[in-house]
C-alpha angles and dihedrals in degrees: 000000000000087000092060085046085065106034089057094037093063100060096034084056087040090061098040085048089062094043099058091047088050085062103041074052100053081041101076138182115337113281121291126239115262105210092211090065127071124247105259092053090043081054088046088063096040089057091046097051102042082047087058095045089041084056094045095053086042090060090046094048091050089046088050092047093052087038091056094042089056097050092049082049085049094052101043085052088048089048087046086060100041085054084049089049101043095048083045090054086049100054085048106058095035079060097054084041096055094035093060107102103238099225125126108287098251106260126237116252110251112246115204125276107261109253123233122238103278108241125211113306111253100249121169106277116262121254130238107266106249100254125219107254116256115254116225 
């Protein structure tokens, strides 16, 4: 269950997370001076503005903060299920291992040894003809 918390906490942070950086955006600089105004008026929105954007910034920092904590949450729950894996993938093989019956692996028959093309048989070698002497 807590598994499905996180799972659906993450996105639903990630998109508040957006949303809040979409307004710090339309937000803009701080507000500009108006010349008509006095200064202290022109200070009053100053201090309003930068207070809004402040809190906006606040909100972003606390949604990073549980973002990140979920994540970290997430991935101990992934490294908890690679351990699981990888125990699971031992006992297995040590079962295939132990399962195999230890006798010696059958042997293949042995097939004859292809023969090589027989050559011509070594015979004494044949002797000239005795030729009949040239007559001059």
């Amino acid at each position: 269950m807590t598994e499905i918390k996180i799972s659906n906490t993450i996105p639903n942070l990630r998109k508040e997370i957006e949303q809040i950086q979409s307004e710090l955006s339309s937000m803009g600089d701080v507000v500009s001076n108006i010349p008509e105004l006095i200064t202290s008026s022109n200070l009053l929105r100053s201090n309003e503005s930068l207070v809004k954007s402040d809190q906006k910034k606040t909100d972003l920092i606390s949604l990073y903060a549980q973002y990140s904590s979920s994540l970290e949450v997430m991935l101990s729950y992934v490294f908890e299920i690679q351990h699981e894996l990888t125990g699971i993938l031992q006992e297995q093989s040590s079962m295939l291992t132990s399962s195999k019956p230890k006798s010696k692996p059958k042997s293949k028959p042995k097939s004859k040894p292809k023969s090589k093309p027989k050559s011509k048989p070594k015979s004494k070698p044949k002797s000239k003809p005795k030729s009949k002497p040239k007559s001059k």
